[in-house]
PyMOL Python script that loads the backbone (N, CA, C, O; Angstrom):
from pymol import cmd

cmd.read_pdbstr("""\
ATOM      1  N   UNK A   1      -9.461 -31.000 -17.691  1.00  0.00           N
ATOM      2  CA  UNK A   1      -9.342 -31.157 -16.247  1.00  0.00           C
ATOM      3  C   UNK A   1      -8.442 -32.355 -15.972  1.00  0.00           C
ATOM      4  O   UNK A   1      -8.588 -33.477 -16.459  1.00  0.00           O
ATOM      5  N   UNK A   2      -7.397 -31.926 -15.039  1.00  0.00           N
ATOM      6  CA  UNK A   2      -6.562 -33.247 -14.982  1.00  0.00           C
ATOM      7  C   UNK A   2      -7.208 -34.270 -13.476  1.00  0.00           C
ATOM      8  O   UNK A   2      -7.910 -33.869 -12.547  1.00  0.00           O
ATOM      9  N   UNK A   3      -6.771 -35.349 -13.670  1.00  0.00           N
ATOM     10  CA  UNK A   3      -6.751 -36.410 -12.444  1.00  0.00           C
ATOM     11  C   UNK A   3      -6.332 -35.577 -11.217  1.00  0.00           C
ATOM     12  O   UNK A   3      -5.333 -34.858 -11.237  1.00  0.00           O
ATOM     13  N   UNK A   4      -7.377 -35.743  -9.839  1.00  0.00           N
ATOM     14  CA  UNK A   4      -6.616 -35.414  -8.632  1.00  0.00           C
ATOM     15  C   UNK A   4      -5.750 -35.951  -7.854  1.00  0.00           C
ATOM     16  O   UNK A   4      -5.948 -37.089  -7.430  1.00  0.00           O
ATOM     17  N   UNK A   5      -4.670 -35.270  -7.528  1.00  0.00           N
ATOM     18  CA  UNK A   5      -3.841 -36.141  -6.873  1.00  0.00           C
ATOM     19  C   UNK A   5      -4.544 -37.613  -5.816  1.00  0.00           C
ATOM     20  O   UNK A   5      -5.630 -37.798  -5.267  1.00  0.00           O
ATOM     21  N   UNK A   6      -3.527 -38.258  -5.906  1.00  0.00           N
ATOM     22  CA  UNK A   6      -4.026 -39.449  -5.081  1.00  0.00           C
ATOM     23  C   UNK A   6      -2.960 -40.162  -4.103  1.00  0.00           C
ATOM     24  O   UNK A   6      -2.081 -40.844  -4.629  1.00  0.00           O
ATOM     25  N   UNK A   7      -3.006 -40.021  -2.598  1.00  0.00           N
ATOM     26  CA  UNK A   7      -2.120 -40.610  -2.272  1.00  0.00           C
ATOM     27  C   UNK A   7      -2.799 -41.658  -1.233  1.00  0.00           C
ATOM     28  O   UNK A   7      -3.961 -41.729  -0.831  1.00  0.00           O
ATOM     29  N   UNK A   8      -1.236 -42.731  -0.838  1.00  0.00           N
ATOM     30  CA  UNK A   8      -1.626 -43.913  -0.054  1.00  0.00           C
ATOM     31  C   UNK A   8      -0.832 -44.279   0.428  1.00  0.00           C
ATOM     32  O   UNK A   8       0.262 -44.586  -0.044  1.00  0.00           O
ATOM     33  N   UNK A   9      -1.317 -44.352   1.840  1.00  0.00           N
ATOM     34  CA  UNK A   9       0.196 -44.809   2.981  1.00  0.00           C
ATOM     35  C   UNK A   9      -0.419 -46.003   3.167  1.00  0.00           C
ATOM     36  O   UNK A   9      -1.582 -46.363   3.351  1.00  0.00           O
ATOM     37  N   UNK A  10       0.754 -46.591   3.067  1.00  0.00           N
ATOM     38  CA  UNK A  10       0.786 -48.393   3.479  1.00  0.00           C
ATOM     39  C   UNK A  10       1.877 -48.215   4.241  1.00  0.00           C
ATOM     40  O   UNK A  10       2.264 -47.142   4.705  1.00  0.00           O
ATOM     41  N   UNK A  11       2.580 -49.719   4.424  1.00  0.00           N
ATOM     42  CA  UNK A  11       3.286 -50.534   5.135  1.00  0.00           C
ATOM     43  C   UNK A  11       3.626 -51.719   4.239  1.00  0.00           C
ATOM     44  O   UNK A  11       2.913 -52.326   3.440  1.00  0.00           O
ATOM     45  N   UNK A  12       4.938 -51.894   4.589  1.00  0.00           N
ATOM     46  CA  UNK A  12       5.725 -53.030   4.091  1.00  0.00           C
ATOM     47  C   UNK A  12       4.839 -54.810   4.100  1.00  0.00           C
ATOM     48  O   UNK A  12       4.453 -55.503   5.042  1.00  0.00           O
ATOM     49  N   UNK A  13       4.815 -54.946   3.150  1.00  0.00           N
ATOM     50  CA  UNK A  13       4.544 -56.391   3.717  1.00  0.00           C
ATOM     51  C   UNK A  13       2.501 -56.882   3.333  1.00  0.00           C
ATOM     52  O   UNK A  13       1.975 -57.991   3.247  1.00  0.00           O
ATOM     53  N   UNK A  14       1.966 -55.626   3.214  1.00  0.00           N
ATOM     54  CA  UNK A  14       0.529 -55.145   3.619  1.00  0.00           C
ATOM     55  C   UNK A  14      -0.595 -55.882   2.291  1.00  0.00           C
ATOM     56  O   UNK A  14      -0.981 -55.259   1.301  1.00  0.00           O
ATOM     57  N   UNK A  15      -0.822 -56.831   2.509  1.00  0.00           N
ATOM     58  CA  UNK A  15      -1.639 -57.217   1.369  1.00  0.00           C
ATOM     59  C   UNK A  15      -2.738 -56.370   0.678  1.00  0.00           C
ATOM     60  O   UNK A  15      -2.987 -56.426  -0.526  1.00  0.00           O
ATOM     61  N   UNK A  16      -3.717 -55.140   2.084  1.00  0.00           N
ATOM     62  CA  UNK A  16      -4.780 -54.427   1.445  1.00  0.00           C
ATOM     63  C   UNK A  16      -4.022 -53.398   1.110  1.00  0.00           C
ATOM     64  O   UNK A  16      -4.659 -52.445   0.661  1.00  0.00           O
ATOM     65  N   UNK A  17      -3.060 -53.289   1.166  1.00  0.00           N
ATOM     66  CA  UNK A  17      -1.686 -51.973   0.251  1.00  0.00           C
ATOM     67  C   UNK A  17      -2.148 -52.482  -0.844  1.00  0.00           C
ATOM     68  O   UNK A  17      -3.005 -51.899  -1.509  1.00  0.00           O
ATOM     69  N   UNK A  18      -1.517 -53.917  -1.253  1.00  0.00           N
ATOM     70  CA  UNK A  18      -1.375 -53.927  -2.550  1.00  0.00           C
ATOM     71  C   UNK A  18      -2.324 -54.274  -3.316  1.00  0.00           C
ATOM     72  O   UNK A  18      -2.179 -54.463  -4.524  1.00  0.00           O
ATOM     73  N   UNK A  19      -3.383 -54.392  -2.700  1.00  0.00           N
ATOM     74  CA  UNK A  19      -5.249 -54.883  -3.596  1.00  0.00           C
ATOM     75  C   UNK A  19      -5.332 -53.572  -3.403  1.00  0.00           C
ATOM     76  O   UNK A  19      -4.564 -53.290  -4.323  1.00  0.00           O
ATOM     77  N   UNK A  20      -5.647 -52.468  -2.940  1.00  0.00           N
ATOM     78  CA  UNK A  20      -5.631 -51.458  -3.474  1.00  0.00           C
ATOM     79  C   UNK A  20      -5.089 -50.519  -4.457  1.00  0.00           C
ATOM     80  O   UNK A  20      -5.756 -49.720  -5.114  1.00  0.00           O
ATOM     81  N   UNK A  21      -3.236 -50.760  -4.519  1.00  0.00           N
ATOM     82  CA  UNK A  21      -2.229 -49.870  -5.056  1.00  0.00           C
ATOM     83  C   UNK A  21      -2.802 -51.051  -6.675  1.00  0.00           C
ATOM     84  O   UNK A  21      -2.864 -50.439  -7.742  1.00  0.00           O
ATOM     85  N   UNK A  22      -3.043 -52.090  -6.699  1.00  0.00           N
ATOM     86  CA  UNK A  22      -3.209 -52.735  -7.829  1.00  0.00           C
ATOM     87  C   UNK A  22      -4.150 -52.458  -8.856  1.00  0.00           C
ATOM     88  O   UNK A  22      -3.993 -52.469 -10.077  1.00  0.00           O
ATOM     89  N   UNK A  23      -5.678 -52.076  -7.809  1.00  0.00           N
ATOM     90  CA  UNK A  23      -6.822 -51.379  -8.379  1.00  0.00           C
ATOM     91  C   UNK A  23      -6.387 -49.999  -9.333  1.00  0.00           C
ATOM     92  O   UNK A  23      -6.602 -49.665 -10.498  1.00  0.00           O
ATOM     93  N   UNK A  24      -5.512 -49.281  -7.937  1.00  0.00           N
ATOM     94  CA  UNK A  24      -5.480 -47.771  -9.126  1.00  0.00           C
ATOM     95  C   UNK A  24      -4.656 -47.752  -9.558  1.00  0.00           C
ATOM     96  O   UNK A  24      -4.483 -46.575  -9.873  1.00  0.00           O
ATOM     97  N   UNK A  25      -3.480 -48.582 -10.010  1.00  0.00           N
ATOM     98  CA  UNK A  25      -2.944 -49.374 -11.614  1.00  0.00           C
ATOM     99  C   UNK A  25      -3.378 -50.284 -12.647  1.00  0.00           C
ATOM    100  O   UNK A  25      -2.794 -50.369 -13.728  1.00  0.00           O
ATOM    101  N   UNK A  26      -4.552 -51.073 -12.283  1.00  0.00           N
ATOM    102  CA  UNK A  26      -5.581 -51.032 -13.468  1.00  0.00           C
ATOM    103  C   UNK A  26      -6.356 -50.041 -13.940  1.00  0.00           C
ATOM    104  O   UNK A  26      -6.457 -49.997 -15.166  1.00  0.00           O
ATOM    105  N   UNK A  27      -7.253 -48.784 -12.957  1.00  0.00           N
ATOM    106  CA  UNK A  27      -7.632 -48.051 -13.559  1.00  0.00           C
ATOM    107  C   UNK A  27      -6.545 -46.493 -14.340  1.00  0.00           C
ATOM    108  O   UNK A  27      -6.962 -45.390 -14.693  1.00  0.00           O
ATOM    109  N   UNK A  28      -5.497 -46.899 -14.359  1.00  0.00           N
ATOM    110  CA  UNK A  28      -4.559 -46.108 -15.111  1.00  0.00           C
ATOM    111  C   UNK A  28      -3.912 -44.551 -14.594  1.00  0.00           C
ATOM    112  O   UNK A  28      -3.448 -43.655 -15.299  1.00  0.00           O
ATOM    113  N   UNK A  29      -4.068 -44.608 -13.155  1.00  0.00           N
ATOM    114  CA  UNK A  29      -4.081 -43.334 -12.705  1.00  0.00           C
ATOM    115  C   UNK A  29      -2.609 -43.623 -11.608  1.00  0.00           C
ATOM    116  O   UNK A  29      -2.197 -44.711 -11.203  1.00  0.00           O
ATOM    117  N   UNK A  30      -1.991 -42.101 -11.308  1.00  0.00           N
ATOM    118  CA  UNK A  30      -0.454 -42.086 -10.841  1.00  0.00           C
ATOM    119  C   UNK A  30      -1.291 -42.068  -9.492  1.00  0.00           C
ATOM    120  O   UNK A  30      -2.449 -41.670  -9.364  1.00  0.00           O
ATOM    121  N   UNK A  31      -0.567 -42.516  -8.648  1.00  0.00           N
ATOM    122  CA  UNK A  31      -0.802 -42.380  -7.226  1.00  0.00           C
ATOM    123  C   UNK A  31       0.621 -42.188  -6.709  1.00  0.00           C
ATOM    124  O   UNK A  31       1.608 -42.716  -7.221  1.00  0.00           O
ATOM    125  N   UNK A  32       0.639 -41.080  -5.244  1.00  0.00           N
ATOM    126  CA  UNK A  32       1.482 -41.058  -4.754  1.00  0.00           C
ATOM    127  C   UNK A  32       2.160 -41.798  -3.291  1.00  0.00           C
ATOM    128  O   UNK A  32       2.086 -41.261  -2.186  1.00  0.00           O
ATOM    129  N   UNK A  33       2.605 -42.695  -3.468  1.00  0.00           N
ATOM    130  CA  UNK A  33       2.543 -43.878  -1.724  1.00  0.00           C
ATOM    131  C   UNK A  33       3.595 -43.647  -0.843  1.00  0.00           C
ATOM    132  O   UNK A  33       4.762 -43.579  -1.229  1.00  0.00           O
ATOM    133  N   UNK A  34       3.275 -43.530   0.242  1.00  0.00           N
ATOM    134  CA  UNK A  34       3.786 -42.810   1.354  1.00  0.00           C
ATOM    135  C   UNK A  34       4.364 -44.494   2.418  1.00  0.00           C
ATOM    136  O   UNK A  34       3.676 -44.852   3.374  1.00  0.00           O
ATOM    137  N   UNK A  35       5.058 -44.921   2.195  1.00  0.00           N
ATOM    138  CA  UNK A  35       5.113 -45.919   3.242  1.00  0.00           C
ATOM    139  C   UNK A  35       5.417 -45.303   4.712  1.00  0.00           C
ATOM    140  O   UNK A  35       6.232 -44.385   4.795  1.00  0.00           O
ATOM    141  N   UNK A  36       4.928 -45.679   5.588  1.00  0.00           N
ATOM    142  CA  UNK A  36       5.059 -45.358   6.815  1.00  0.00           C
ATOM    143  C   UNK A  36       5.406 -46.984   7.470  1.00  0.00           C
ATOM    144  O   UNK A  36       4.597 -47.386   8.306  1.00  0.00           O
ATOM    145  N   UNK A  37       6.120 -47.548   7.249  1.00  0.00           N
ATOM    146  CA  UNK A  37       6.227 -48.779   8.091  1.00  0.00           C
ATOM    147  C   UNK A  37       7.118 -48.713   9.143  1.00  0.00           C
ATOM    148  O   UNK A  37       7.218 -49.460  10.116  1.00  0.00           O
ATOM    149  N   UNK A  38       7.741 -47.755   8.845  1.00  0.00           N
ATOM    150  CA  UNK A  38       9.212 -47.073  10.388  1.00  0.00           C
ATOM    151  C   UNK A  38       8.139 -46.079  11.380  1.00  0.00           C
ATOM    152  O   UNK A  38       8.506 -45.803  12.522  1.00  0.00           O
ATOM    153  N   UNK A  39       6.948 -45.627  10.915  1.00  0.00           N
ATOM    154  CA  UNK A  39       6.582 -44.129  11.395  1.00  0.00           C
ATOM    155  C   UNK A  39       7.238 -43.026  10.842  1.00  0.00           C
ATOM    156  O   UNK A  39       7.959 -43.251   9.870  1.00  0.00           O
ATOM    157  N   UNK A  40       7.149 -41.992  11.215  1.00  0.00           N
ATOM    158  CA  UNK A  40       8.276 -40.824  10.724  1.00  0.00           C
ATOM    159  C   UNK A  40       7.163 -39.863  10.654  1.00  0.00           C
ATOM    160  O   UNK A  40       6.061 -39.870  11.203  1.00  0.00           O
ATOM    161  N   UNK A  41       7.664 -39.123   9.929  1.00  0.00           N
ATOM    162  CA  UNK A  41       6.608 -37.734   9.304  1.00  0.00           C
ATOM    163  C   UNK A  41       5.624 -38.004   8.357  1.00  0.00           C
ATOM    164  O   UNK A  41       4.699 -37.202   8.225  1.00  0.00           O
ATOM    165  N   UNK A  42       5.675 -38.884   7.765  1.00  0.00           N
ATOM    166  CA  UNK A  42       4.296 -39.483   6.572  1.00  0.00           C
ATOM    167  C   UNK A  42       3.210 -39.852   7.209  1.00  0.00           C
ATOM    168  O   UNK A  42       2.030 -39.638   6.932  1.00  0.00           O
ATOM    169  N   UNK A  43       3.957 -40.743   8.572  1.00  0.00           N
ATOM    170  CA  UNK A  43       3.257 -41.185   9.714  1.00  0.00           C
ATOM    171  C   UNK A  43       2.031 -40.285  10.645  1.00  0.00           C
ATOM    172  O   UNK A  43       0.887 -40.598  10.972  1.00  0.00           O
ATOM    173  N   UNK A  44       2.631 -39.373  10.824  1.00  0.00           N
ATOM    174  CA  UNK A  44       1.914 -37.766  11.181  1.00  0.00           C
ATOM    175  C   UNK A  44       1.008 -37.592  10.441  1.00  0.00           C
ATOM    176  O   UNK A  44      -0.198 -37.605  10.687  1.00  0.00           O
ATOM    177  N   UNK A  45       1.906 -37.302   8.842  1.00  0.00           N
ATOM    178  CA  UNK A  45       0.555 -36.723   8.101  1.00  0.00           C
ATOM    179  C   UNK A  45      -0.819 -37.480   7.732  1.00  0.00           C
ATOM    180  O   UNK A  45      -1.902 -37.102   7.284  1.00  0.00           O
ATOM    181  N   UNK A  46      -0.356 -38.549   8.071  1.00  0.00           N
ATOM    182  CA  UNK A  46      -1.649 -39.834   7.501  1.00  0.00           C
ATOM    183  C   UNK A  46      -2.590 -39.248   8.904  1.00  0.00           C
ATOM    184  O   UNK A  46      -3.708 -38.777   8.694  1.00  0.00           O
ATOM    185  N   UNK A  47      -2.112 -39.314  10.122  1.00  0.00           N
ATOM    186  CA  UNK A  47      -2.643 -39.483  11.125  1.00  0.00           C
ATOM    187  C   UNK A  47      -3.365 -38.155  11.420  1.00  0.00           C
ATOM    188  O   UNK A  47      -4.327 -38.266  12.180  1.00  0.00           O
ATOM    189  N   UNK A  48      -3.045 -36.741  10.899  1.00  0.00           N
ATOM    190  CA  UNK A  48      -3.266 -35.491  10.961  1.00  0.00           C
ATOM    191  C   UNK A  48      -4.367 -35.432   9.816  1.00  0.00           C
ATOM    192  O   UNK A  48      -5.307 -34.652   9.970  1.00  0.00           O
ATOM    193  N   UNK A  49      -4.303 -36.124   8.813  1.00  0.00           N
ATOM    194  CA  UNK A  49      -5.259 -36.040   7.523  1.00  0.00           C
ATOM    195  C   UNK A  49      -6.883 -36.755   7.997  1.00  0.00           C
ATOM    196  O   UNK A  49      -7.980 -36.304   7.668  1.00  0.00           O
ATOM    197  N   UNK A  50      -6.606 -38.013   8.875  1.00  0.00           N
ATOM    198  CA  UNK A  50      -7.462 -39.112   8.949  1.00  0.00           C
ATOM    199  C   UNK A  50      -6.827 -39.327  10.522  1.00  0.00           C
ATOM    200  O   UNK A  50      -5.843 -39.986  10.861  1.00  0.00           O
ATOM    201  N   UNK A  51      -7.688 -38.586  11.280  1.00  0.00           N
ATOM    202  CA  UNK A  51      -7.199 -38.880  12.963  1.00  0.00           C
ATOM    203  C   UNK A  51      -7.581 -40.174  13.572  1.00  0.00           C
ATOM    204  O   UNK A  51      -7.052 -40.764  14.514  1.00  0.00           O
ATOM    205  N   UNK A  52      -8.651 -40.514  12.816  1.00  0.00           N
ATOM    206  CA  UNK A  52      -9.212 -42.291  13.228  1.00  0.00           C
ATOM    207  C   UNK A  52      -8.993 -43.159  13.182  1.00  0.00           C
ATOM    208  O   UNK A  52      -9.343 -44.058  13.947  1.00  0.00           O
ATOM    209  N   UNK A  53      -7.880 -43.256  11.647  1.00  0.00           N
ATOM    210  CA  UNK A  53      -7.711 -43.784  10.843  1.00  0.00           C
ATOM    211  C   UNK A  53      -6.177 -44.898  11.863  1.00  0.00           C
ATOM    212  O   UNK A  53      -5.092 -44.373  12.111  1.00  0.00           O
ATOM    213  N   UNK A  54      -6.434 -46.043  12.172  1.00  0.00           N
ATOM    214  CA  UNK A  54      -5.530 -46.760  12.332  1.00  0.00           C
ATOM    215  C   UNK A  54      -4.801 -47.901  11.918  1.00  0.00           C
ATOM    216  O   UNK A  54      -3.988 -48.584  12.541  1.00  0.00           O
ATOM    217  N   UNK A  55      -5.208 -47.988  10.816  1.00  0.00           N
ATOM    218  CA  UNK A  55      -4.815 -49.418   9.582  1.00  0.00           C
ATOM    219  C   UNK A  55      -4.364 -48.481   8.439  1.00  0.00           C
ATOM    220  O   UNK A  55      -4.253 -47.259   8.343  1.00  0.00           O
ATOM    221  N   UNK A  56      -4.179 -49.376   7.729  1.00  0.00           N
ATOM    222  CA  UNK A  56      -3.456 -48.720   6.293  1.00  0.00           C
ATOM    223  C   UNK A  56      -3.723 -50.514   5.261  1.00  0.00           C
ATOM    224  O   UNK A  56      -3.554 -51.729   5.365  1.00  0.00           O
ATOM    225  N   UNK A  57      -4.367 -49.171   4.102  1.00  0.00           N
ATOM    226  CA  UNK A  57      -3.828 -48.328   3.785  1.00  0.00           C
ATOM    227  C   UNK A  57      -5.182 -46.982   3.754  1.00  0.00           C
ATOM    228  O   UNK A  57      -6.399 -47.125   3.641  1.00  0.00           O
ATOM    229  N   UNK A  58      -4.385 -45.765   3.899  1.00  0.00           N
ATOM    230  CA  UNK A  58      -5.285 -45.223   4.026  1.00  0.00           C
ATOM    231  C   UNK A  58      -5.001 -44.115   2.327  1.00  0.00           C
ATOM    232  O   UNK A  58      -4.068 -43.454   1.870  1.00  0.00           O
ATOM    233  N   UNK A  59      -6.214 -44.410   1.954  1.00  0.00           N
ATOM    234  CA  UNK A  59      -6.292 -43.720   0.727  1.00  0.00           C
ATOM    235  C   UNK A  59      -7.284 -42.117   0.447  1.00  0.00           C
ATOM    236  O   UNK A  59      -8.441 -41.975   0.841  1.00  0.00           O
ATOM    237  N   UNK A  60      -6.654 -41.283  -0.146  1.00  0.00           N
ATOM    238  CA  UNK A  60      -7.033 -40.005  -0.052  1.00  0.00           C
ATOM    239  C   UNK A  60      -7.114 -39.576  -2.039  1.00  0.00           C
ATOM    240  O   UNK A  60      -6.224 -39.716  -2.878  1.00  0.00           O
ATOM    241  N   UNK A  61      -8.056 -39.225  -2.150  1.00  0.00           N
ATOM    242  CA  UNK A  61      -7.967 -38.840  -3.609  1.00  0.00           C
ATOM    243  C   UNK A  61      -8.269 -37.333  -3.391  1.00  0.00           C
ATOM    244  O   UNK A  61      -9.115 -36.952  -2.582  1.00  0.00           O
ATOM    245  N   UNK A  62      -7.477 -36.444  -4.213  1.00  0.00           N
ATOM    246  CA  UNK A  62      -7.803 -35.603  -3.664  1.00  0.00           C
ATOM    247  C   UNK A  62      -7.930 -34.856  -2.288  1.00  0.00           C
ATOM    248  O   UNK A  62      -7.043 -35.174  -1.496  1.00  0.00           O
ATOM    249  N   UNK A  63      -8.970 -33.797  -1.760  1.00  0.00           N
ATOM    250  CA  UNK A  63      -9.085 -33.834  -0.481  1.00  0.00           C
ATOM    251  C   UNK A  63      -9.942 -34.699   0.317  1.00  0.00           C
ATOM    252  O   UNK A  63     -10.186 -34.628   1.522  1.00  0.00           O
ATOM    253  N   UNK A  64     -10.470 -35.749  -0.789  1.00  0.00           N
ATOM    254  CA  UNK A  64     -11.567 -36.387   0.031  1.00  0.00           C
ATOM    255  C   UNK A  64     -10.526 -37.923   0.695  1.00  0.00           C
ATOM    256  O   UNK A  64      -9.699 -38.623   0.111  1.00  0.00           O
ATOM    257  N   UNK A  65     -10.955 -37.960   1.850  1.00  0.00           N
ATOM    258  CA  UNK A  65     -10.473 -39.343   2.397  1.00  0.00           C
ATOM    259  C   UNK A  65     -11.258 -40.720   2.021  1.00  0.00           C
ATOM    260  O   UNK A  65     -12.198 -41.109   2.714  1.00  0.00           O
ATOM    261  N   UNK A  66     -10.824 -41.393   0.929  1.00  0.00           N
ATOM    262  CA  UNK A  66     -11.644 -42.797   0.671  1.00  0.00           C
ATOM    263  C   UNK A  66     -11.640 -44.040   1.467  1.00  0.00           C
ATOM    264  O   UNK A  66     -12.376 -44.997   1.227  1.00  0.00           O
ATOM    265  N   UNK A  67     -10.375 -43.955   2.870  1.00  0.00           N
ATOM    266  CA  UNK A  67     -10.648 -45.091   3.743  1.00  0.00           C
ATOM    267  C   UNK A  67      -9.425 -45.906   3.235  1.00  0.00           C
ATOM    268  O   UNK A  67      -8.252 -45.536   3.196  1.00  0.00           O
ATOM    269  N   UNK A  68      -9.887 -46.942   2.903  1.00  0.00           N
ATOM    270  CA  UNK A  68      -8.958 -48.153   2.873  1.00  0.00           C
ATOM    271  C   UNK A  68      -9.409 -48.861   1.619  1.00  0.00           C
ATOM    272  O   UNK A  68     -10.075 -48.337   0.727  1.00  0.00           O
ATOM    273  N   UNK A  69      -8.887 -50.364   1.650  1.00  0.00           N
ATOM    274  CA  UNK A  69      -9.072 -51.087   0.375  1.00  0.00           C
ATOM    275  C   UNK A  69     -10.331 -51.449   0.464  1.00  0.00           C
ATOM    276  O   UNK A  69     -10.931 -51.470  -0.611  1.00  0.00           O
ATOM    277  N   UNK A  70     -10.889 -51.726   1.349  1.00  0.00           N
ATOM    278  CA  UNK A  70     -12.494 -52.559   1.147  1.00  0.00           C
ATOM    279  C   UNK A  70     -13.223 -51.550   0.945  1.00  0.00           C
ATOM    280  O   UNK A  70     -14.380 -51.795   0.604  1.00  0.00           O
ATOM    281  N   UNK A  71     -12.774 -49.980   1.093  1.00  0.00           N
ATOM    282  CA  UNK A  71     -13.796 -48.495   0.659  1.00  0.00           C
ATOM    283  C   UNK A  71     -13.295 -48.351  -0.688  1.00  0.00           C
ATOM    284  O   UNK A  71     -14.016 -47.987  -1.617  1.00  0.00           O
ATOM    285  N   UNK A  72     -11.865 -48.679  -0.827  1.00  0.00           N
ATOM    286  CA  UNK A  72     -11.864 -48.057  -2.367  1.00  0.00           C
ATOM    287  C   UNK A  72     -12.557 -49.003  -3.647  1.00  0.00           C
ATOM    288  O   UNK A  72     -12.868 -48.644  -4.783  1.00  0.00           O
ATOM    289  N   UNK A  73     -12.668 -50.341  -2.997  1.00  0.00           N
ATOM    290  CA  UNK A  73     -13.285 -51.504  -3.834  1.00  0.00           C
ATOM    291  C   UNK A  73     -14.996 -51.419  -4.235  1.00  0.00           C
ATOM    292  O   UNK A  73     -15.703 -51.614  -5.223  1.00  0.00           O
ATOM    293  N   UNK A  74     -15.146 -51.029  -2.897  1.00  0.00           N
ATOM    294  CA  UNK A  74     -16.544 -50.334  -2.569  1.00  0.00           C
ATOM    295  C   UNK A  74     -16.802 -49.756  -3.778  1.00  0.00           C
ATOM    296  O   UNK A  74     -17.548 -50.274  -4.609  1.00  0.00           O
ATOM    297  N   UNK A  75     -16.005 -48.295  -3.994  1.00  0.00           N
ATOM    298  CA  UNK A  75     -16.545 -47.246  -4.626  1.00  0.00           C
ATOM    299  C   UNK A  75     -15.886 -47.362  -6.228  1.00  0.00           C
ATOM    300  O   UNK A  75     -15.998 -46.560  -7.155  1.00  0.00           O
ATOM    301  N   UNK A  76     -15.071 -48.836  -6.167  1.00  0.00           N
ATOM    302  CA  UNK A  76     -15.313 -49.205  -7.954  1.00  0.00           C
ATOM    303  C   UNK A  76     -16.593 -50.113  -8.369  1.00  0.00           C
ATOM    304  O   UNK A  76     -17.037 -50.167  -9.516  1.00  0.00           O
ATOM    305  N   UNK A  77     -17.116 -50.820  -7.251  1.00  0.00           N
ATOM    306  CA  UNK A  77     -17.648 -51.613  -7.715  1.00  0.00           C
ATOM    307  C   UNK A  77     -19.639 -50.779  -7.857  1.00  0.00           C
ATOM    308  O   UNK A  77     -20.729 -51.048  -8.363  1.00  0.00           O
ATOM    309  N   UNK A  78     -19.004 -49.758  -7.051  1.00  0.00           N
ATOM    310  CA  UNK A  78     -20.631 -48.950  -7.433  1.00  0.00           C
ATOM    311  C   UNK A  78     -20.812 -48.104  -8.478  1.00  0.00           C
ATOM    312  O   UNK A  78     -21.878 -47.637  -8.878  1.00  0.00           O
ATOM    313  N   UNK A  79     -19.416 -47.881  -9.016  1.00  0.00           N
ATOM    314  CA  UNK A  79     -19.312 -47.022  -9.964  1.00  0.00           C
ATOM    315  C   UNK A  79     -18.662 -45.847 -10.187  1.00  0.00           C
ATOM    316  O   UNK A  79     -18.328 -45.121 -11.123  1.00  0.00           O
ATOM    317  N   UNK A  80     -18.583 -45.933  -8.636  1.00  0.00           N
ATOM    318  CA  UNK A  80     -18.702 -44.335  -7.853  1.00  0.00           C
ATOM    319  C   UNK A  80     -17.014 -43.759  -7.994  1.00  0.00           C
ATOM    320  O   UNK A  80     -16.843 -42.609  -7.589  1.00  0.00           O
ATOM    321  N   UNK A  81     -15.656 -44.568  -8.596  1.00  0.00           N
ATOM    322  CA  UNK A  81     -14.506 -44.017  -8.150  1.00  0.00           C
ATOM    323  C   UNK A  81     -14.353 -43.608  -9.328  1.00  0.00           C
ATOM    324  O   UNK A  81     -13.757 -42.536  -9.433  1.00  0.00           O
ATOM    325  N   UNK A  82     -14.767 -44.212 -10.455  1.00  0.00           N
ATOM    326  CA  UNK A  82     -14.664 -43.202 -11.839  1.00  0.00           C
ATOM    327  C   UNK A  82     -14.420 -41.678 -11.584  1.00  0.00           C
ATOM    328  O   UNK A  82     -13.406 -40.980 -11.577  1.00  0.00           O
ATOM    329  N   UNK A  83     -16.328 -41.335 -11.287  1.00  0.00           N
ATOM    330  CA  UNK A  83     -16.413 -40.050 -10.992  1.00  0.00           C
ATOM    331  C   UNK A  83     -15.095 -38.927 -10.311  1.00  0.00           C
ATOM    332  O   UNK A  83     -14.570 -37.865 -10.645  1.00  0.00           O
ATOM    333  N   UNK A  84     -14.965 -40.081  -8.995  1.00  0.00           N
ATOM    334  CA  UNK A  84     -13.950 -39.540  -8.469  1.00  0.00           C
ATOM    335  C   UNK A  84     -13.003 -38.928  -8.682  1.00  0.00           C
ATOM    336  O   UNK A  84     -12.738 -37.787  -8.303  1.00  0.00           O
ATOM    337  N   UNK A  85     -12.091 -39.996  -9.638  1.00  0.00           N
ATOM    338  CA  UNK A  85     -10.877 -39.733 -10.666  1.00  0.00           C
ATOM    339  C   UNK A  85     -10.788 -38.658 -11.888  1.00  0.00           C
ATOM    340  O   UNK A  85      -9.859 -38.262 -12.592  1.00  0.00           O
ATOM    341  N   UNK A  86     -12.151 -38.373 -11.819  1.00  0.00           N
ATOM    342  CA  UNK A  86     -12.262 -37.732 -13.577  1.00  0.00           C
ATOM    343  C   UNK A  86     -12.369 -36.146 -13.040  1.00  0.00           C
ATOM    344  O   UNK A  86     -12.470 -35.225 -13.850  1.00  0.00           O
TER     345      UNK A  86
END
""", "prot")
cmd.dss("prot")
cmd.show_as("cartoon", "prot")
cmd.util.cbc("prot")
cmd.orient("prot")
C-alpha cells in the first residue's frame, strides 16, 4: 500500500507553512504544496476543499482535511499521523 497523497497550501513568508512542511520532511513522506500567496486557482481549490478554512496552511492527507500546523502537530504528537500516512 503506498503513502496517500498529501497536499499543502501555504503562503510566502508563513512560518506555520514551514513547521509543518518541516514535520512531513522529517517523517519522510512527498507532499504536494500549493502556494497560494497571489490567490489564483489553488486559491479556489483550498477554499472549495476546506470552505472555513481561512489561514494556511491548510493540510489535506489524502481525502481527509488535517487543518493546519498546530492539527498536524497534534496528530504526531498523539501518535495518530503515522496511521494516517501508512
Amino acid at each position: 500500500m503506498s503513502t496517500p497523497t498529501i497536499d499543502i497550501y501555504t503562503k510566502f513568508g508563513c512560518g506555520y507553512c514551514y513547521r509543518a512542511k518541516q514535520l512531513l520532511k522529517r517523517k519522510g513522506v512527498a507532499f504536494n504544496e500549493h502556494d497560494i500567496t497571489l490567490g489564483g486557482p489553488k486559491k479556489a481549490e483550498m477554499q472549495s476543499r476546506a470552505p472555513l478554512a481561512r489561514t494556511v496552511p491548510q493540510i489535506f492527507i489524502g481525502d481527509t482535511h488535517v487543518g493546519g500546523s498546530d492539527e498536524l502537530a497534534a496528530l504526531e504528537r498523539s501518535g495518530k499521523l503515522d496511521q494516517m500516512l501508512a
